[in-house]
C-alpha positions as CSV (number, residue, x, y, z in Angstrom):
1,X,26.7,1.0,8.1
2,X,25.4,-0.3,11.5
3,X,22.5,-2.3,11.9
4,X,20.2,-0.2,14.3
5,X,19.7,-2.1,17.5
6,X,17.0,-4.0,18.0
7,X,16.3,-3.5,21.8
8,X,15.2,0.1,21.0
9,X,11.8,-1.4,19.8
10,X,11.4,-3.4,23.1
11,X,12.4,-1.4,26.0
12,X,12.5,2.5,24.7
13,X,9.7,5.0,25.2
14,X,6.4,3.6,22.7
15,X,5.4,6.7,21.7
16,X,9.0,8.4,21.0
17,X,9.8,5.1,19.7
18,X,7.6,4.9,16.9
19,X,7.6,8.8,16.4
20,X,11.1,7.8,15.6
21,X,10.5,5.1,13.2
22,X,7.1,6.8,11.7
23,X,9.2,9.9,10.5
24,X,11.4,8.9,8.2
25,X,9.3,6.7,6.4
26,X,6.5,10.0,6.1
27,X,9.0,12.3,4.5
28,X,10.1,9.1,2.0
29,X,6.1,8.4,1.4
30,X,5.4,11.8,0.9
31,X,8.2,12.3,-1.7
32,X,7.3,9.2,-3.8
33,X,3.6,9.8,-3.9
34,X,4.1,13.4,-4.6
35,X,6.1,12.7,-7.4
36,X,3.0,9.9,-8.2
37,X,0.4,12.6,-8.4
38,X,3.1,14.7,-10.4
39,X,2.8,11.4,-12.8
40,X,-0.7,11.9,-13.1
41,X,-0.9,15.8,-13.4
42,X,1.6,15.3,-16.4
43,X,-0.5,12.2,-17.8
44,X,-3.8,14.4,-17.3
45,X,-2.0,17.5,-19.9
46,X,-2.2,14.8,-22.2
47,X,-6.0,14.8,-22.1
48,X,-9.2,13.5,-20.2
49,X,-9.0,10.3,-22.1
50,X,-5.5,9.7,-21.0
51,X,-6.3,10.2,-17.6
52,X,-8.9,8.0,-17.7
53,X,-7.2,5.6,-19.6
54,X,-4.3,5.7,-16.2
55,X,-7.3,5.4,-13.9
56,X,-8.7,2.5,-15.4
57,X,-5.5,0.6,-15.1
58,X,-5.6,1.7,-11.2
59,X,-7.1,-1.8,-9.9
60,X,-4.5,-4.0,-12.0
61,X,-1.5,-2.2,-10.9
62,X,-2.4,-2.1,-7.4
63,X,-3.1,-5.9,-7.5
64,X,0.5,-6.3,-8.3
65,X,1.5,-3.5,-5.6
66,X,-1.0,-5.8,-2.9
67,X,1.2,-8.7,-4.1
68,X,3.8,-7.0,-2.8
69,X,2.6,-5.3,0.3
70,X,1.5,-8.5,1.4
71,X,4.4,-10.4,1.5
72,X,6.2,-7.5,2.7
73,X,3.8,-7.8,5.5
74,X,4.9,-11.3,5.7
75,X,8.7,-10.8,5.4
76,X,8.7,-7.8,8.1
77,X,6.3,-10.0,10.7
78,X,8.9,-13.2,10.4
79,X,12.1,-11.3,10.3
80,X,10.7,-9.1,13.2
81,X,9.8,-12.4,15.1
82,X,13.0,-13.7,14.7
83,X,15.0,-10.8,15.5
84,X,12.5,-10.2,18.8
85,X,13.6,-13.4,19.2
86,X,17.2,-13.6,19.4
87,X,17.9,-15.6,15.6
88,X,19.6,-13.2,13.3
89,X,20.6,-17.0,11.1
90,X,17.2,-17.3,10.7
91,X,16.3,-13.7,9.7
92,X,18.9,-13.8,7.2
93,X,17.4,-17.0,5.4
94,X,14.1,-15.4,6.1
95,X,15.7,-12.1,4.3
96,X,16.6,-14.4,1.0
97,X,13.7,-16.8,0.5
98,X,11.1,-14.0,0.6
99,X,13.0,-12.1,-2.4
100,X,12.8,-15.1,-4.6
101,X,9.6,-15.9,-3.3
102,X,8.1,-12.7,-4.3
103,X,10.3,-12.8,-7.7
104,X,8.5,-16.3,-8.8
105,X,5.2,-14.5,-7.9
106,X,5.9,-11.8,-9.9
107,X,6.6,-13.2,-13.0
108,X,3.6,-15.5,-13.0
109,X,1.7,-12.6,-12.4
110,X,2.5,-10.5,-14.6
111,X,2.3,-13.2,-17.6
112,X,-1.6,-13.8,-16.4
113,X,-1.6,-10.2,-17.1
114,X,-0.2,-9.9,-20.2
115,X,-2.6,-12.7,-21.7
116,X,-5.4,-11.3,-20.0
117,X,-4.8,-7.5,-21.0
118,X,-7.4,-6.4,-23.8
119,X,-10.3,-8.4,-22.1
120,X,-9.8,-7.4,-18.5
121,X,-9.9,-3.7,-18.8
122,X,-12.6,-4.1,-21.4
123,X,-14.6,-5.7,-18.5
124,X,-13.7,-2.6,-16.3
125,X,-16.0,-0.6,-18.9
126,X,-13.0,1.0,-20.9
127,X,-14.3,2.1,-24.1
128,X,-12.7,1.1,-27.6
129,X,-10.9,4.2,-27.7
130,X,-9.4,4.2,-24.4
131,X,-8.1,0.5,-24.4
132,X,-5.3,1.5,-27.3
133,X,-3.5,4.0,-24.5
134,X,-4.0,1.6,-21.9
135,X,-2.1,-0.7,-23.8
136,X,0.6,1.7,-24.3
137,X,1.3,2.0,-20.7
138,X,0.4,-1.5,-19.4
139,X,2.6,-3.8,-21.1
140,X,6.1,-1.6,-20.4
141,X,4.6,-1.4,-17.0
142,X,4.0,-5.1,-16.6
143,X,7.5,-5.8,-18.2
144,X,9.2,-3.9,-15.2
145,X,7.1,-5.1,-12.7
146,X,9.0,-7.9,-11.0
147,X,11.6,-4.6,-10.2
148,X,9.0,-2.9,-8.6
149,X,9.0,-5.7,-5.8
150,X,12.8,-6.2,-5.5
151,X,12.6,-2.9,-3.8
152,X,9.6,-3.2,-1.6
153,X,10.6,-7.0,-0.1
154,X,14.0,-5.5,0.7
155,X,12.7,-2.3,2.6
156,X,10.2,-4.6,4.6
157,X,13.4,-6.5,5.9
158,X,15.0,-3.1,6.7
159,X,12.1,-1.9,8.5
160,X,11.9,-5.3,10.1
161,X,15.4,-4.9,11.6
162,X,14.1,-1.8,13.0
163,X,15.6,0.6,10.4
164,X,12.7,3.2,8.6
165,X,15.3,5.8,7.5
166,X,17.1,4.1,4.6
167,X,14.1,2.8,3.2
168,X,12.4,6.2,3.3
169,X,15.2,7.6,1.2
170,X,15.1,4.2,-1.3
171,X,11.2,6.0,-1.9
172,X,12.2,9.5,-2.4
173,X,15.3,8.7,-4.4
174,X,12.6,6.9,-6.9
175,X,9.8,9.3,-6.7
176,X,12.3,11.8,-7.6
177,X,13.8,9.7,-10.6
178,X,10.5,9.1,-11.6
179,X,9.4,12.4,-11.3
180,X,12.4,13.9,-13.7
181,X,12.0,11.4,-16.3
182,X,8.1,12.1,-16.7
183,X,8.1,15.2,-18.6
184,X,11.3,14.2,-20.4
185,X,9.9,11.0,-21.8
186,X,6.1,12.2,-22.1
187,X,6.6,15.3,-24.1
188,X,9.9,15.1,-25.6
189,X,11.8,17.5,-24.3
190,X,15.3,17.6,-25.0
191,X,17.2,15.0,-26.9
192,X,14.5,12.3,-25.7
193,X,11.4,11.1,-28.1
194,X,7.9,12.2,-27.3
195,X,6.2,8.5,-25.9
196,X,3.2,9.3,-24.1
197,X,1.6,7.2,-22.1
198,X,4.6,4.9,-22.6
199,X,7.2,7.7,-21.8
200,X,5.3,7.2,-18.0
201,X,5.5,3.1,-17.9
202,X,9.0,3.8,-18.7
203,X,9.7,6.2,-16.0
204,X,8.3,4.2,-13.7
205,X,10.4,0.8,-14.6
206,X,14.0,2.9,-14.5
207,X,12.9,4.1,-10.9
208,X,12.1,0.5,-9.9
209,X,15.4,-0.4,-10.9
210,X,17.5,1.9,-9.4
211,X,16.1,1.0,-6.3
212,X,16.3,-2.8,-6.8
213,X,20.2,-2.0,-6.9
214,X,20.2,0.0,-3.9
215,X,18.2,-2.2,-1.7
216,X,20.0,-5.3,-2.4
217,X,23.6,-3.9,-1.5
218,X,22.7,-2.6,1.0
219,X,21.1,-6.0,2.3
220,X,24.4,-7.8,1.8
221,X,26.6,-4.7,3.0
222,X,24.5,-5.2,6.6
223,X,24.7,-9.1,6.3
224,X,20.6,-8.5,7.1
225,X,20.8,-11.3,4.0
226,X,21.9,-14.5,2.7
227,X,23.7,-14.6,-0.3
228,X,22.7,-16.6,-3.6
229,X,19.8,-19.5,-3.8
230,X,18.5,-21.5,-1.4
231,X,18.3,-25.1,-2.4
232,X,14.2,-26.0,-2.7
233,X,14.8,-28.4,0.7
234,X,15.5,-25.5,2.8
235,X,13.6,-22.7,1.0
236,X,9.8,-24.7,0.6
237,X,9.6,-24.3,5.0
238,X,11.0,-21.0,4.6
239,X,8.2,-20.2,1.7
240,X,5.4,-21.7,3.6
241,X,6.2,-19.6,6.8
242,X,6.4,-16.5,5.3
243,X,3.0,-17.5,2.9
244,X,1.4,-18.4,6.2
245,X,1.7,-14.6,6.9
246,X,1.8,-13.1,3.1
247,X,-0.7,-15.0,1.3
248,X,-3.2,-14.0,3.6
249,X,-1.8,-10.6,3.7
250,X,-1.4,-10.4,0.0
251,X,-5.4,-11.9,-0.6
252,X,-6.3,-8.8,1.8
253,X,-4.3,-5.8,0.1
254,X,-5.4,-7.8,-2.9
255,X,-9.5,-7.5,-2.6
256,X,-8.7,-4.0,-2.7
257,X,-8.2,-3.5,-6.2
258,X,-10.6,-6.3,-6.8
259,X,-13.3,-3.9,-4.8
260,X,-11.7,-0.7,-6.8
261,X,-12.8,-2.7,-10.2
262,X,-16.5,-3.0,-9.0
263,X,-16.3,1.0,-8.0
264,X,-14.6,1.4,-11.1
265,X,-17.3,-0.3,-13.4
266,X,-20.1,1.3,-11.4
267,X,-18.4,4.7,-11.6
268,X,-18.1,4.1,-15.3
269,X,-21.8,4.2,-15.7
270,X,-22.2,7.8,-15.3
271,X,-18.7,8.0,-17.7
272,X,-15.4,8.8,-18.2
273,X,-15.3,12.3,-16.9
274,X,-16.7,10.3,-13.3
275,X,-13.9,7.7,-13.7
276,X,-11.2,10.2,-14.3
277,X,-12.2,12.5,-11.0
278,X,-12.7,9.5,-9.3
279,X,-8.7,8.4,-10.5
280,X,-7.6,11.8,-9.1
281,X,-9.3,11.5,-5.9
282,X,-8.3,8.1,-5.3
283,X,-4.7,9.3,-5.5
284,X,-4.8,12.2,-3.6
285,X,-6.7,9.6,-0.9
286,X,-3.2,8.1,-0.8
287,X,-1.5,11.7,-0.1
288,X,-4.2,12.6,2.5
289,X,-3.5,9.1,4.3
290,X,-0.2,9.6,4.2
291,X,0.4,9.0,7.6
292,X,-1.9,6.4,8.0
293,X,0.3,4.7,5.6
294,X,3.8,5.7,7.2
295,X,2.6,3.8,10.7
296,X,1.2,1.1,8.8
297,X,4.7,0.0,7.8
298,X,6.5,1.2,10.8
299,X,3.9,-0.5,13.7
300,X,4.4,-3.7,13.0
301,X,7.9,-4.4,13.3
302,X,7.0,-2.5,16.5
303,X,4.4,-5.0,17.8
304,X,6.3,-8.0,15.8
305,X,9.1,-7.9,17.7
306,X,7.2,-7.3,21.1
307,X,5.3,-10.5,20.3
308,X,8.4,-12.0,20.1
309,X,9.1,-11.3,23.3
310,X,6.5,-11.7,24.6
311,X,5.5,-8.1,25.9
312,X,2.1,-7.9,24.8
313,X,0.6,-5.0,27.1
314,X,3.3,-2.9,25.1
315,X,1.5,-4.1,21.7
316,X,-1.9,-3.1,23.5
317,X,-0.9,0.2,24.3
318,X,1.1,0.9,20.9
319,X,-1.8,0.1,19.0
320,X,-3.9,2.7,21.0
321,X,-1.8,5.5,21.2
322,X,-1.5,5.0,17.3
323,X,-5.2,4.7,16.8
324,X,-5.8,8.1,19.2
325,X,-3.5,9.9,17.1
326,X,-5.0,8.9,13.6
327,X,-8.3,9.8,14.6
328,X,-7.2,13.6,15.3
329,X,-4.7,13.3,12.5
330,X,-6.9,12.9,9.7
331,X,-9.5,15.3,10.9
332,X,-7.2,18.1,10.5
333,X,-6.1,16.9,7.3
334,X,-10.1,16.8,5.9
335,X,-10.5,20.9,7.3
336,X,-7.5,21.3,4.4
337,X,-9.3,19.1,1.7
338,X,-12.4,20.7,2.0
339,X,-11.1,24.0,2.0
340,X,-8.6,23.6,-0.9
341,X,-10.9,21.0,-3.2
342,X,-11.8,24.1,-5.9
343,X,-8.2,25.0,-6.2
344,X,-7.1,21.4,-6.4
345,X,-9.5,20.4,-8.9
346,X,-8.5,22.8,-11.3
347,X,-5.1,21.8,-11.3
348,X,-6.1,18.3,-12.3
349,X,-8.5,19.2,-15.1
350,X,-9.6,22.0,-17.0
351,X,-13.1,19.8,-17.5
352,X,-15.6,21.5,-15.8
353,X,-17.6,18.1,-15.0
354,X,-14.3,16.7,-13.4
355,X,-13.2,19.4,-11.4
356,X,-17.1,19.5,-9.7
357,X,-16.7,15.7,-9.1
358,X,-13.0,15.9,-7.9
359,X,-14.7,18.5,-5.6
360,X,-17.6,16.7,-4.3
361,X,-15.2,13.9,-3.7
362,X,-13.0,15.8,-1.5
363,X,-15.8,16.9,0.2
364,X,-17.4,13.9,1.3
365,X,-15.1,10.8,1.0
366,X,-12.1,12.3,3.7
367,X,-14.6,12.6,6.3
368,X,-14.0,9.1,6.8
369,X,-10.2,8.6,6.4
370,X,-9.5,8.4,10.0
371,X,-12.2,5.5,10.4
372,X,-10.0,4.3,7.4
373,X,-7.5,4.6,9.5
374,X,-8.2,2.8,12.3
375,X,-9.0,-0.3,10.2
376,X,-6.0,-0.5,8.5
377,X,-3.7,0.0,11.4
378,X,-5.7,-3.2,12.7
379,X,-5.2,-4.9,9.7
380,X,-1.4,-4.3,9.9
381,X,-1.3,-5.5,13.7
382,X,-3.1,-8.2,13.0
383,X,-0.5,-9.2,10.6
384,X,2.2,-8.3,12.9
385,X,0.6,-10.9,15.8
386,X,0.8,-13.0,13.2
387,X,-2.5,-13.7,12.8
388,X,-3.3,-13.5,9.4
389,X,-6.2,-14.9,8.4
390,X,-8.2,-12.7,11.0
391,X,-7.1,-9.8,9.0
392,X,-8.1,-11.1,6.1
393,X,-11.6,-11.6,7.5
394,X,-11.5,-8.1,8.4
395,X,-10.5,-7.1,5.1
396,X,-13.1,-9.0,3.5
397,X,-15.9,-8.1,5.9
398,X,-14.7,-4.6,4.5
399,X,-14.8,-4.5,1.3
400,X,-17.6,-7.1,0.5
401,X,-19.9,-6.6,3.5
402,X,-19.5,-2.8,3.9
403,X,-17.5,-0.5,1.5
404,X,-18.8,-1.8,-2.3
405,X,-22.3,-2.8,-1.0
406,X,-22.7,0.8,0.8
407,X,-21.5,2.5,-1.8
408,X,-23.7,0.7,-4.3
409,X,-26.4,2.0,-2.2
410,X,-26.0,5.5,-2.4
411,X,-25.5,5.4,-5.6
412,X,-29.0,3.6,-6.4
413,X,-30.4,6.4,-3.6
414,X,-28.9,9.7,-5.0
415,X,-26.4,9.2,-7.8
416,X,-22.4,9.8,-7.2
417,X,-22.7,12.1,-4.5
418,X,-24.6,9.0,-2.6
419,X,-21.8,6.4,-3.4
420,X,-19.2,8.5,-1.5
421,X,-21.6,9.1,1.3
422,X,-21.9,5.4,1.2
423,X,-18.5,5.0,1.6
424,X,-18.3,7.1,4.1
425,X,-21.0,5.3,6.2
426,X,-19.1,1.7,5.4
427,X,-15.8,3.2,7.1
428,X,-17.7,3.9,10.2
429,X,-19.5,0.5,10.6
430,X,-15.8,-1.1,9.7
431,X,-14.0,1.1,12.4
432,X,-16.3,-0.1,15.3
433,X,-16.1,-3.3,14.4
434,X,-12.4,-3.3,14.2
435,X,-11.7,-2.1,17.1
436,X,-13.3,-4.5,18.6
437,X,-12.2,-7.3,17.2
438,X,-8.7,-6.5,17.8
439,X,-9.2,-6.1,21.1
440,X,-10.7,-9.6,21.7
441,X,-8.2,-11.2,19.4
442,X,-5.3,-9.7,22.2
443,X,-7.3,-10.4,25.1
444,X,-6.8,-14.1,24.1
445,X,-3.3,-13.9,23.3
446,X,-3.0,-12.8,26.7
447,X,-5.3,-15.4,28.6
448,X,-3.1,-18.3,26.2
449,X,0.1,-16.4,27.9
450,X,-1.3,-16.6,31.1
451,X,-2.4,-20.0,31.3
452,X,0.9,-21.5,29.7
453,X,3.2,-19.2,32.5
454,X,0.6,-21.0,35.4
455,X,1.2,-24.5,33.7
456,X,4.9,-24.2,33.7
């Protein structure tokens, strides 16, 4: 296989460029989180308590899934660098540390988890009866965790080297193993036990390690990789270069979840019908930003590897025509929401309560996915410039200052249907001040260009 070539990202057409890159990865995201809402349509025939029990576990699993994103984030901006720059040696150490990196992380991770289980989701406001199936699913999923991150690191390196298409087929290829597997190991059917909740978890772990396998020959078949362990002398700079980026990056994909648990436990209040519509919705979030998501991961490379170059008014107008096209994007895609939330909420549930909160959150909460949008594209260039702890103040100012307050709000105001208008609200605030912020964060990248060109 040939490794794409990188001057494509530098010199081609922006727009065609990154209409290039974006596709692929779309089709692969849409794939594997269709085959994810699949997963919870055939976890929600089990029962309302099931489905809640899947929500609850929603802000754990995507701490480990921040983990991952973030030092993806990290991996693609320093490999990207390094390519933009002309050091293919150095992108291949890169390549290696940030797997075993993200390996070490893993593991510790997911043994705080394991020790932590019963009384963290108790804390979430899971009932007695709900924490039993929780159980069932969380500790298979936490044993195969570490294979969900082999897959992720190695696509971000892929992407990094400017390729989107094989790691949009790494995606579907495990959204579709996935996918079969569910109803399989769920139900029964066939020759293969009936396992519930953990018939899911083990879905999910075989799909993570299919694509482990993939991912790393591929890595060594394009020498995009070195091979073996690095020796703790030439791995710890290596680490701390990519942490620079990832930790930073992680901490931000990581408040996330952490704000997802405070919405969780407020949600739970008004009980588990709310949390279970409020699980659907936030998955289906994830299919209506689908796009969102698909430049997200294909952008920064893009702007990475014009930093590293030093082409900066092609980063400034990459960013825009991205943010132009978001902002019409996902106001078509609310029209289809809104139109199809009665026929969508009865696919989820048969509940009558959670097919009227599924609907009044597909009424109100996409309004504000292209101001959604917007920030997280910033985010993800901020990343790219390789400055991450101004994303992560942006993430913060988010989450902490905006979204959970907001939505707290509404709530206290006029009950769930204000806590997604709050929401709402908090995405607009965020947006504008996004904007902004990246802009004067560029415009000073550019004045430190221009005054270090005059003084040589």
């Amino acid at each position: 296989m040939s490794v794409p070539d990188k001057r494509s990202l530098l010199h081609n057409d922006i727009g065609s460029t990154l209409y290039r890159m974006t596709v692929p990865m779309l089709i692969g995201m849409f794939t594997l989180m269709s085959f994810n809402l699949v997963d919870t349509f055939f976890i929600s025939l089990l029962g309302t308590k099931e489905l809640a029990a899947v929500s609850f576990t929603f802000p754990i699993t995507f701490t480990f899934i921040s983990l991952a994103i973030g030092l993806g984030i990290g991996t693609s901006a320093v490999i990207a660098k390094a390519l933009g720059s002309g050091n293919p040696q150095e992108a291949r150490a890169d390549a290696l540390a940030s797997l075993w990196l993200a390996a070490y992380l893993m593991v510790a991770l997911t043994f705080i988890g394991w020790l932590a289980h019963d009384s963290l989701f108790r804390l979430l406001g899971a009932g007695d009866d709900i924490v039993p199936l929780i159980r069932q699913y969380m500790l298979i999923w936490l044993g195969g965790a570490v294979f969900l991150m082999i897959p992720m690191i190695g696509n971000s390196v892929l992407r990094a080297a400017g390729d989107t298409r094989l790691p949009a087929y790494i995606m579907a290829a495990g959204g579709v193993i996935n996918a079969v597997l569910d109803p399989l190991l769920i139900f029964g059917l066939g020759p293969f036990p009936a396992l519930g909740m953990q018939g899911a978890a083990i879905a999910s772990v075989v799909s993570w390690v299919c694509g482990s396998l993939v991912v790393l020959l591929v890595l060594h078949q394009r020498r995009l990789i070195d091979r073996g362990w690095q020796i703790w002398r030439k791995a710890l700079p290596i680490y701390r270069k990519i942490l620079r980026i990832g930790f930073p990056a992680a901490g931000a994909n990581m408040l996330t979840p952490l704000a997802m648990a405070v919405l969780t436990a407020i949600i739970a209040s008004h009980g588990a019908e709310a949390v279970a519509a409020f699980g659907v919705g936030i998955r289906l979030e994830s299919m209506a930003c689908l796009v969102v998501l698909a430049l997200s991961t294909t952008l920064p490379p893009f702007i990475s590897q014009n930093f590293g170059a030093g082409y900066l008014p092609r980063v400034q107008a990459a960013y825009k025509q991205s943010i132009r096209f978001i902002l019409v994007w996902q106001l078509v895609v609310y029209g289809l929401l809104a139109l199809l939330a009665p026929w969508i909420a009865r696919i989820f549930s048969a509940d009558a309560e959670v097919q009227r909160l599924i609907e009044l959150f597909l009424w109100i909460l996409p309004v504000g996915y292209g101001l959604q949008g917007l920030i997280i594209l910033t985010n993800s260039s901020l990343n790219a410039l390789h400055l991450p702890l101004q994303a992560l103040g942006l993430s913060m100012c988010r989450l902490f200052v905006f979204y959970v307050p907001f939505a707290w709000l509404g709530g206290q105001l006029a009950g769930i249907q204000g806590l997604f208008i709050g929401c709402v609200v908090a995405n607009l605030c965020m947006a504008l001040l996004s904007y902004f912020w990246f802009q004067r964060a560029l415009q000073r990248m550019e004045l430190t260009e221009a005054s270090q060109g005059v003084a040589s």
